[in-house]
Each structure stands twice: as structure tokens, then as C-alpha cells.
DRENVEX-275973 format. One record per residue (C-alpha): x, y, z. Coordinates in steps of 0.05 Angstrom, whole numbers, plus 5000, padded with zeros to 4 digits. Each point is the difference from the previous one (the first is absolute). Layout:
N
XYZ
...
END
This chain:
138
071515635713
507049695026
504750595026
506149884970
504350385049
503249555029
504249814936
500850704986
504550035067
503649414983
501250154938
502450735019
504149645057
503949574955
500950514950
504050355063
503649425014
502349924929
502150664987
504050045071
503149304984
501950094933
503350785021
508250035001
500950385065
506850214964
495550224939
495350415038
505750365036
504250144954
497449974931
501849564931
504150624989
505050455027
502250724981
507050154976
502350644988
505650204964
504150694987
506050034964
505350584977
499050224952
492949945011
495949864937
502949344989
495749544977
498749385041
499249264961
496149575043
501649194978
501650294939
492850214982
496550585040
504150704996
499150595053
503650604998
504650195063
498250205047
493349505016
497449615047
496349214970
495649595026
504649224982
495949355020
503849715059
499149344969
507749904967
506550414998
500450644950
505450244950
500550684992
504450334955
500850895004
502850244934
501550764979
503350224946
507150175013
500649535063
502049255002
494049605024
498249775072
496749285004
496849885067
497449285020
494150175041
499849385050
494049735053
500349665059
495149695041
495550295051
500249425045
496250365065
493850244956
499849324952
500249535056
498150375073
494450324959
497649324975
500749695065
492449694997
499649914926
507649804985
500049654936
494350334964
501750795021
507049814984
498449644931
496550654985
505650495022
504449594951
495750064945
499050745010
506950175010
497850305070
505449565040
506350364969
502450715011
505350284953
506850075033
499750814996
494250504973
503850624985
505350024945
505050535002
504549984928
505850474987
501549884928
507749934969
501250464948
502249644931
507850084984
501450364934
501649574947
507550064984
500750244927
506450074959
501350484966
505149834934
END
């Protein structure tokens, strides 16, 4: 009877090595996504999120760090406020992170979006009350 145990290590050990090497430091520390929270007043707004998802003020969403957002609040009675949710990169975490593994941790921390952060998390939105529509009266 042969003892296969020796493969079982080494195929254990690579299995390691793959799964550390092919790991986005940026990814692992920060996520693929980032909470945002947003409050507005009135609250009870509801919240269009690249002009498909809707939340209702205030909330706090999970976005995929992965591109910029549009957000547009809307309430009846109040002129809309479009926000351009915006990323930059997280150098320090994509690249000091990957340090051993550069091109492959970073190659996965563009894919999953985990080497961006969004320019602000917490969305504060006074609404602007409508004017009334001028009538004449004859």
C-alpha cells in the first residue's frame, strides 16, 4: 500500500499558495463594496441609484466600489438633487499590500473593485422646495 501523503501536503501547500497569490490585499481589507449612507430633509425621499435601485431616505447601501455612482433624491414638492458619487484609488492597500504578489493581487483588486474607495460615504441632502407655478388669473 503506497501512502499517499506526501501529495496530499503538496497539494494542500499549493492550494495555499494559490489562494494567497491570487488575494487583492486591497480586496481583503476593504471589501468589493463600500457603505454609503444617505439622509436627506425632508427625509422620506426616495433615493435612485444609476437610475435603477430606489431606497427611501433616510438609508444606508451597500454600492460595489468597482465604478462611480449616480444618485438622484426626489420628493414630491422639492426640485431634485443629483449627486455623482465618485472613487478614487486606494494606492497604499492596492500596491503596499501587494508588495510580494504585485501584479496578480493587484489584477484581482481591479477586478473586484477593492482598489477604489468612493470620495465620501455619508450623504447629507437638504432638499429645495418647488416654486409655485405662476398662474394668471383673466
Amino acid at each position: 500500500m503506497q501512502n499517499k501523503s506526501p501529495f496530499r501536503r503538496l497539494r494542500l501547500i499549493a492550494g495555499i499558495t494559490c489562494t494567497v497569490a491570487l488575494s487583492g490585499c486591497a480586496t481583503i481589507t476593504g471589501g468589493s463594496k463600500e457603505a454609503i449612507t444617505i439622509n436627506s430633509a425632508p427625509s422620506g425621499a426616495t433615493v435612485r441609484v444609476d437610475g435603477e435601485m430606489h431606497y427611501t431616505t433616510p438609508t444606508s447601501i451597500e454600492l460595489p466600489r468597482g465604478r462611480d455612482h449616480y444618485l438622484v433624491i426626489t420628493e414630491h414638492g422639492y426640485e431634485p438633487a443629483d449627486i455623482k458619487l465618485t472613487r478614487s484609488f486606494r494606492a497604499l492597500p492596492t500596491i503596499g499590500g501587494n508588495i510580494l504578489w504585485l501584479l496578480p493581487g493587484v489584477l484581482v483588486d481591479g477586478f473586484t473593485g477593492g482598489m477604489w474607495k468612493f470620495d465620501r460615504n455619508h450623504i447629507d441632502v437638504t432638499l429645495i422646495p418647488k416654486k409655485p407655478s405662476e398662474t394668471t388669473h383673466g
